[in-house]
C-alpha positions as CSV (number, residue, x, y, z in Angstrom):
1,X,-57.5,-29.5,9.4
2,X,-54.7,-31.6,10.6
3,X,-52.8,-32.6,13.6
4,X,-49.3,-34.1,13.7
5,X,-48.9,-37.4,14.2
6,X,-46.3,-38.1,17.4
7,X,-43.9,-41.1,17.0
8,X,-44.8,-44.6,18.4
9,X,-43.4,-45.0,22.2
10,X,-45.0,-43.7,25.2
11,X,-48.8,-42.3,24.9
12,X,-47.7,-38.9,23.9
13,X,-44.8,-39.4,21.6
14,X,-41.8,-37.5,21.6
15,X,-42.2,-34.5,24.0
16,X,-44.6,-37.2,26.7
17,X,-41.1,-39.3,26.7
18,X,-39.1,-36.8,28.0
19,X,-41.3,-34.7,30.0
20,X,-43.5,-37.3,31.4
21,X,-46.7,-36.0,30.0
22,X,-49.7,-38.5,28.6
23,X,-50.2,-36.9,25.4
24,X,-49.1,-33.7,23.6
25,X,-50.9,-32.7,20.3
26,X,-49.9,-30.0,17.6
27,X,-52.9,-28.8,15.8
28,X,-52.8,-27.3,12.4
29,X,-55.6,-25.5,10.1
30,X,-54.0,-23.4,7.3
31,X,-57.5,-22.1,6.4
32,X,-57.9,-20.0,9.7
33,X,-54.1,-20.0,10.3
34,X,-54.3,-21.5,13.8
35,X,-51.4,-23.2,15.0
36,X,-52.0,-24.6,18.6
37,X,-50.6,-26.9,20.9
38,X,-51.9,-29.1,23.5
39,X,-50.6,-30.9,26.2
40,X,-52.0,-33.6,28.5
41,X,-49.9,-33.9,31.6
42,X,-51.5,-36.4,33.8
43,X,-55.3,-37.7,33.8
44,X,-54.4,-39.4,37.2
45,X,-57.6,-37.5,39.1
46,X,-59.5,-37.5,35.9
47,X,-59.9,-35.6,33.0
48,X,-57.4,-32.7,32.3
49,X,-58.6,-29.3,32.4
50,X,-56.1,-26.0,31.9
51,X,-56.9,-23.3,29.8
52,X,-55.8,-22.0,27.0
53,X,-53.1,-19.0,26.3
54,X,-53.3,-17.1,23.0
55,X,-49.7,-15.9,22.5
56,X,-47.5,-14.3,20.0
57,X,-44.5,-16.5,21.0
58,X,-41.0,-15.8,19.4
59,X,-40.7,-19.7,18.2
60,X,-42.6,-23.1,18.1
61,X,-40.0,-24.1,20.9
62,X,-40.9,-21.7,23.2
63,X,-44.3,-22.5,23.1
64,X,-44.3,-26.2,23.5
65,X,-41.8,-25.0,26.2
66,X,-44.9,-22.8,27.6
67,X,-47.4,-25.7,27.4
68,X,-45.8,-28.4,28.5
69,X,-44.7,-26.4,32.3
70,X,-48.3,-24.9,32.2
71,X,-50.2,-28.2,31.8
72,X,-47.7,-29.6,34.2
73,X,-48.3,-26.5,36.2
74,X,-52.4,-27.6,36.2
75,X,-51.3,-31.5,37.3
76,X,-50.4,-29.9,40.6
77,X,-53.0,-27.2,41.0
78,X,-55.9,-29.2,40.7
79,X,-54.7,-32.0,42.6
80,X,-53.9,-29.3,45.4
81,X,-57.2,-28.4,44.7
82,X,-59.2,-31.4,45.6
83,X,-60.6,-31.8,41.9
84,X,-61.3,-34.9,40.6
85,X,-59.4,-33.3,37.3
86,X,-56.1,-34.1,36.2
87,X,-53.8,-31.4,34.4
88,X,-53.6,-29.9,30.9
89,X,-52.9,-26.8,29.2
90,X,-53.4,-25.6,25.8
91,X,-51.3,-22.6,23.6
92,X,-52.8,-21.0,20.3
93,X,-49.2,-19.4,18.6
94,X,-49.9,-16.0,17.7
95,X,-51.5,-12.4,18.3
96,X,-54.5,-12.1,19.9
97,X,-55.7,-8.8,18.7
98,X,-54.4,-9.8,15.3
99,X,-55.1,-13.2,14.8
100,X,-57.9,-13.9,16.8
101,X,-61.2,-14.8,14.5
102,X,-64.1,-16.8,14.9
103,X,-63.0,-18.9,11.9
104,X,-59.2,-19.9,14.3
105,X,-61.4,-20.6,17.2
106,X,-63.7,-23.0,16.1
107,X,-61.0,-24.9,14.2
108,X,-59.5,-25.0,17.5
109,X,-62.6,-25.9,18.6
110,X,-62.5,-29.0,16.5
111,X,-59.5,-30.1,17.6
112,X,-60.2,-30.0,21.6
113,X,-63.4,-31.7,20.5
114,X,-61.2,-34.4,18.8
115,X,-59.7,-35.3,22.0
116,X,-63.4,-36.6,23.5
117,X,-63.4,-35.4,26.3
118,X,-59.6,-35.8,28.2
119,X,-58.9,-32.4,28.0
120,X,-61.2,-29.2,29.0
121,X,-60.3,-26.0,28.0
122,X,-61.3,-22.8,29.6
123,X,-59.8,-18.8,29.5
124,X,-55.9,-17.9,30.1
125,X,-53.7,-15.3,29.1
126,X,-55.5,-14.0,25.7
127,X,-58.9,-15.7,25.6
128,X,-61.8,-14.3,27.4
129,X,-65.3,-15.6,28.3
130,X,-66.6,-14.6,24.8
131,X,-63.7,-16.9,22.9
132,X,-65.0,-19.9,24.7
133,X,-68.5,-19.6,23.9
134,X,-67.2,-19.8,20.6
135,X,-65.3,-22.3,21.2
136,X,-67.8,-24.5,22.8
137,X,-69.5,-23.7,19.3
138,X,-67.5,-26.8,17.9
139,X,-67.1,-28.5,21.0
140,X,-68.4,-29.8,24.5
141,X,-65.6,-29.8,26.6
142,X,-65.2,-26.2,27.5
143,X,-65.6,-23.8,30.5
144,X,-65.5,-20.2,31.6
145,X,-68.5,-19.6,29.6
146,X,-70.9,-16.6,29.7
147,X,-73.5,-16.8,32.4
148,X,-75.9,-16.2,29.6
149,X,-74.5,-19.6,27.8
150,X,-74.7,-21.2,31.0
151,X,-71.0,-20.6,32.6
152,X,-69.6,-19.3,35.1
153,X,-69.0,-16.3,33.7
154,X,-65.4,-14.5,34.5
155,X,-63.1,-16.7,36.7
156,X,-60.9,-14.1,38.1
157,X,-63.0,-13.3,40.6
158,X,-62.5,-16.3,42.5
159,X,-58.4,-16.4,41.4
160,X,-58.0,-13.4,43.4
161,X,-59.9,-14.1,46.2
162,X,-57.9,-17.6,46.6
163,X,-54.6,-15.4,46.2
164,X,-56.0,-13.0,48.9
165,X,-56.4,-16.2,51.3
166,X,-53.3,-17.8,50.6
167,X,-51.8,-14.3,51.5
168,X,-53.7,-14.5,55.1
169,X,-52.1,-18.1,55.6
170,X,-48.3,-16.9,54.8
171,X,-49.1,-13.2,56.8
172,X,-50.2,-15.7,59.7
173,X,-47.6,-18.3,59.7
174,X,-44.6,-15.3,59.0
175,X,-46.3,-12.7,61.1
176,X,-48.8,-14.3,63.5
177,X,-51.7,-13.0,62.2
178,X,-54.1,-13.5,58.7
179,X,-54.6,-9.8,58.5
180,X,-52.6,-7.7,55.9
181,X,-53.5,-4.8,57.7
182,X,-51.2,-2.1,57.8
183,X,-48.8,-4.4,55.3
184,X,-47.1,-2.9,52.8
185,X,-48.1,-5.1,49.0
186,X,-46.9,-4.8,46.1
187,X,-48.5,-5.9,43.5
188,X,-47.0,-6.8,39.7
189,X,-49.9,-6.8,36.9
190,X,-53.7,-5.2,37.8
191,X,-55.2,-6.4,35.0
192,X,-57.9,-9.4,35.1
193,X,-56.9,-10.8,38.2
194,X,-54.9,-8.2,40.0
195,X,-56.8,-5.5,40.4
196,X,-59.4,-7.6,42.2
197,X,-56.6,-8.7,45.0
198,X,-55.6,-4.7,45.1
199,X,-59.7,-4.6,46.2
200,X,-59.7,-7.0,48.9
201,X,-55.9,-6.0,49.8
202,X,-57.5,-2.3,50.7
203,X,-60.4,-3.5,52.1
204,X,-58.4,-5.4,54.6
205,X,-55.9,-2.1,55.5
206,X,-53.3,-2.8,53.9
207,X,-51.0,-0.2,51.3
208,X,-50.7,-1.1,47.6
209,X,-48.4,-0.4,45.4
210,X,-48.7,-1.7,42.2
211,X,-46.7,-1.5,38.5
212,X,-48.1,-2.6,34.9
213,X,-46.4,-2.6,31.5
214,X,-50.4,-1.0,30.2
215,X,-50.6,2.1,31.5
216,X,-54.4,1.9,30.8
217,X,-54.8,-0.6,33.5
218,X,-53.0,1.4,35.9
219,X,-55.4,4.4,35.2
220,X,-58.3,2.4,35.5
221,X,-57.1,1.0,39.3
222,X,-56.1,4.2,40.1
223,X,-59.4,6.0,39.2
224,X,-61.0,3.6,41.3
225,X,-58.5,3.6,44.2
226,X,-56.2,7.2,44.2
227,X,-54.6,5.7,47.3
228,X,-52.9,3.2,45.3
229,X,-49.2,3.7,45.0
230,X,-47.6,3.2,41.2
231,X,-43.9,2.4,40.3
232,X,-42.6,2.8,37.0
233,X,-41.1,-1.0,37.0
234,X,-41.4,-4.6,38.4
235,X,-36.9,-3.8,39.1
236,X,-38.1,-1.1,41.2
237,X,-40.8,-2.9,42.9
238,X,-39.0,-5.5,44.2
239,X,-36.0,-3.2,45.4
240,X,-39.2,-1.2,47.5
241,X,-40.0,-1.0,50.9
242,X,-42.6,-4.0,51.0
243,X,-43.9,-6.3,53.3
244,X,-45.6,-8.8,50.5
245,X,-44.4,-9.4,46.2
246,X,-47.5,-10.3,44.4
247,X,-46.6,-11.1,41.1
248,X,-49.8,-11.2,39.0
249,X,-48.6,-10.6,35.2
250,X,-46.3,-13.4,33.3
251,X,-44.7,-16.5,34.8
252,X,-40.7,-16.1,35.5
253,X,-41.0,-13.6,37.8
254,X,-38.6,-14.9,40.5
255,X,-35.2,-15.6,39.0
256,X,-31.7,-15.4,40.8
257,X,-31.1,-11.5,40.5
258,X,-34.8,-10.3,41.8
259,X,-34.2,-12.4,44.6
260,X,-31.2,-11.2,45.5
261,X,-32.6,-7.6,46.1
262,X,-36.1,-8.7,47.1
263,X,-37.3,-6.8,49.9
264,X,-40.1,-8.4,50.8
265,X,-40.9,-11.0,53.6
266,X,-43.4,-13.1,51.9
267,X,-43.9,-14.0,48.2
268,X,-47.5,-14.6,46.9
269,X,-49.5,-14.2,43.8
270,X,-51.6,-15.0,40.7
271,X,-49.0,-15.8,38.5
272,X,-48.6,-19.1,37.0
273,X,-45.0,-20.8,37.1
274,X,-43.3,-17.9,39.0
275,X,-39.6,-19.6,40.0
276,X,-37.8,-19.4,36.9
277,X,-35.9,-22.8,38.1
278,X,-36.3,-25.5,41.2
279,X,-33.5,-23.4,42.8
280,X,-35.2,-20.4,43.2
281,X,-37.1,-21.7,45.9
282,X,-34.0,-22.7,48.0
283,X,-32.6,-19.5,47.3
284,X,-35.9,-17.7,48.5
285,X,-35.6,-20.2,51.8
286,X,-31.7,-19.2,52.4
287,X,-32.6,-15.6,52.2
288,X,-35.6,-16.1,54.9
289,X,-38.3,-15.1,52.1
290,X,-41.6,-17.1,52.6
291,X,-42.8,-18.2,49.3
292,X,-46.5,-19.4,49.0
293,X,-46.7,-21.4,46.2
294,X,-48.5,-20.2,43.6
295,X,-50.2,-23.2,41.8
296,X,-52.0,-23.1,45.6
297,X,-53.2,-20.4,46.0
298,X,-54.1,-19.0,42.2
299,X,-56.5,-22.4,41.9
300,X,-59.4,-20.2,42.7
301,X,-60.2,-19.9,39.1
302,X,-60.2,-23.4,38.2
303,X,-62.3,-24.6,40.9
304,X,-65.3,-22.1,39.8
305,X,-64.9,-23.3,35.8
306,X,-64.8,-26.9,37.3
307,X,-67.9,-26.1,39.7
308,X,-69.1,-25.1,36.0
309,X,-68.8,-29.0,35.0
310,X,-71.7,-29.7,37.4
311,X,-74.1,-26.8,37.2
312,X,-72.1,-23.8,38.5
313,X,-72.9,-22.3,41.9
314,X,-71.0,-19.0,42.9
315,X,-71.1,-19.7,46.5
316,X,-70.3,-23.4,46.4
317,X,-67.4,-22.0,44.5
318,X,-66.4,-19.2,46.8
319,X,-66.6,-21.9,49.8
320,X,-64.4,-24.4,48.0
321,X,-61.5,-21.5,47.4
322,X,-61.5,-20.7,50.8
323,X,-59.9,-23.6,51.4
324,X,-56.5,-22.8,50.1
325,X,-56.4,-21.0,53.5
326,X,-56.1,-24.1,54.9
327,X,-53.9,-25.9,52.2
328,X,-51.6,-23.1,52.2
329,X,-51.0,-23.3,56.0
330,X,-51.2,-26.7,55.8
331,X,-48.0,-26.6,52.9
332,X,-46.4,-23.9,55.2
333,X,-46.1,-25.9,58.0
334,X,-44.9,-29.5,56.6
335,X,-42.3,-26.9,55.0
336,X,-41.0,-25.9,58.3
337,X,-41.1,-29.0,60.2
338,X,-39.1,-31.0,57.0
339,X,-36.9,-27.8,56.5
340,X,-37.7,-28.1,52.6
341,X,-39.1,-24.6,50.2
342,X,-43.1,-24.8,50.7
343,X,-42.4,-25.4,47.1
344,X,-41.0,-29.0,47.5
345,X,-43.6,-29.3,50.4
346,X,-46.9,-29.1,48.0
347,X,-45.3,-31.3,45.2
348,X,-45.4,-34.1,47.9
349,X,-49.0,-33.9,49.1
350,X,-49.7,-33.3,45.1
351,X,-47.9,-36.4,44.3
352,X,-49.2,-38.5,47.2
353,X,-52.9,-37.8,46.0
354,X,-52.1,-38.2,42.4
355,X,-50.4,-41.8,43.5
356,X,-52.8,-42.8,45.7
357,X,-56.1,-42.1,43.5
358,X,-54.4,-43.4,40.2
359,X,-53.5,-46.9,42.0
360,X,-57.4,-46.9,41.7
361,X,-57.7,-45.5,38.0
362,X,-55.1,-45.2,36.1
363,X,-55.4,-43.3,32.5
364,X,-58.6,-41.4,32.3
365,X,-60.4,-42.6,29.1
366,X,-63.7,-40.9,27.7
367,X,-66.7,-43.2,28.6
368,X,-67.6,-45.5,25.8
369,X,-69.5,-43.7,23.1
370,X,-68.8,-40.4,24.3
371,X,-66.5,-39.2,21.5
């Protein structure tokens, strides 16, 4: 088991010079055949946790691509947050239903382990609650375990109910009211955390339509909900009649052309890293389209594996999400009154916490002796 050694310079190496980020750290164990990547973007608040995406990614370039805006992604969503927790991200290159073995994980395992303590995994795209109970086989810096291992069990719970209340904040501040009722929503990906805002969307009145590349996800929503409207395509989605775009699968999901023929009012969902540039969120601005940023309100997840960190409590959890009511309305309004994309808005309250609690810390370091 190996890991790459960065060049001498700033605390990261190479990619931390040019991207800002503390530390970035390729991993390596030709036995298992992992080949991960993990980035440290700030330990400003504390230590960084971000979990970790198991993807077969065309190139080693897109990946480091991946992990580098994902972990810088975390920087801001946990600071938004209020965690004491600064902002990493980790990518394992490959298949998940191909290459994923207990062998890859606990060498991966190893290698968060390595770090003592500066970053904290937990589930994304590809991993599930199962992978990190292996994981945490090899190491002690991991959440989203099973409640049987002592986690929290499965975090998208709370990710979609924080989406769900950052929806109410944008539906007040664009419409005058937190209610999505009667609100047309459409929703892009039901899978782990989608189909639980589709829940408390029609619970609260509102129509859903959704679309999803797996058609098995779509059966499974609809046999629960027949009311549920289905599309054949995100393209056609976005041209629909809607009130609300929840994108909820990959992140890229607003680039120039969708929003051009967006149709909807207000933009809010589960994805991670929707705009597909800064200038998206001018664009969405120029065209009148609300957009609630989603590193606030999809931080429902990693507040409940961080509630994990101290003895996790479901309803101390649940109480801490329903704050990004507030924070979002909170972004919404600073947006307006500056005349900047709610966008710009949260990365200055992010920043101004990150710069006023590091003036006190610094560079999180693992307590002597704990590595």
């Amino acid at each position: 088991m190996t890991t790459s050694a960065t060049p001498p310079g700033a605390p990261g190496g190479v990619f931390a010079r040019h991207t800002g980020h503390e530390q970035v750290v390729f991993c390596q164990d030709a036995a298992s055949g992992l080949r991960a990547i993990i980035a440290i973007s700030s330990t400003a608040l504390g230590p960084a946790l971000g979990g970790t995406r198991f993807f077969p990614y065309e190139s080693e370039d897109a990946a480091v691509a991946d992990v580098l805006a994902l972990s810088t992604g975390m920087t801001y969503k946990n600071a938004l947050a209020g965690l004491d927790l600064g902002g990493g991200k980790a990518v394992i290159i490959g298949d998940p239903v191909r290459d994923k073995t207990e062998a890859l994980l606990r060498a991966y395992g190893r290698f968060v382990e390595s770090l003592g303590g500066r970053y904290i995994t937990a589930c994304d795209v590809g991993t599930y609650v199962a992978d990190m109970d292996v994981v945490a086989r090899e190491c002690r810096h991991v959440t989203g375990r099973s409640r049987s291992d002592g986690g929290a069990g499965d975090s998208s719970v709370l990710t979609a109910y924080g989406v769900y209340e950052g929806m109410r904040a944008a539906a007040a501040h664009a419409w005058g009211t937190p209610s999505m009722h009667g609100r047309r929503v459409g929703v892009a990906g039901v899978g782990k955390v989608g189909r639980h805002l589709v829940e408390h969307l029609l619970d609260d009145g509102a129509e859903v339509v959704v679309t999803d590349l797996n058609e098995s996800a779509v059966q499974n929503l609809r046999s629960r909900h027949p009311q549920v409207q289905v599309v054949p395509s995100v393209a056609e989605l976005v041209r629909a009649d809607i009130d609300v775009y929840a994108p909820c699968a990959l992140g890229g999901a607003l680039d120039d052309d969708t929003v051009a023929v967006l149709r909807a009012s207000v933009v809010c969902g589960a994805a991670n890293n929707q705009l597909a540039h800064p200038g998206v969120g001018k664009a969405l601005q120029e065209r009148g389209i609300l957009y609630a940023p989603d590193y606030v309100v999809n931080c429902g997840g990693v507040i409940q594996v961080a509630d994990e960190l101290r003895g996790f409590s479901f309803e101390r959890a649940k109480a801490q999400v329903a704050n990004v009511f507030d924070t979002t309305t909170r972004i919404l309004e600073l947006a307006e009154a500056a005349g900047v994309p709610p966008a710009v808005a949260a990365d200055r309250l992010a920043e101004d916490r990150m710069a006023e609690v590091s003036r006190l810390r610094g560079m999180w370091l693992p307590p002597t002796g704990s590595a």
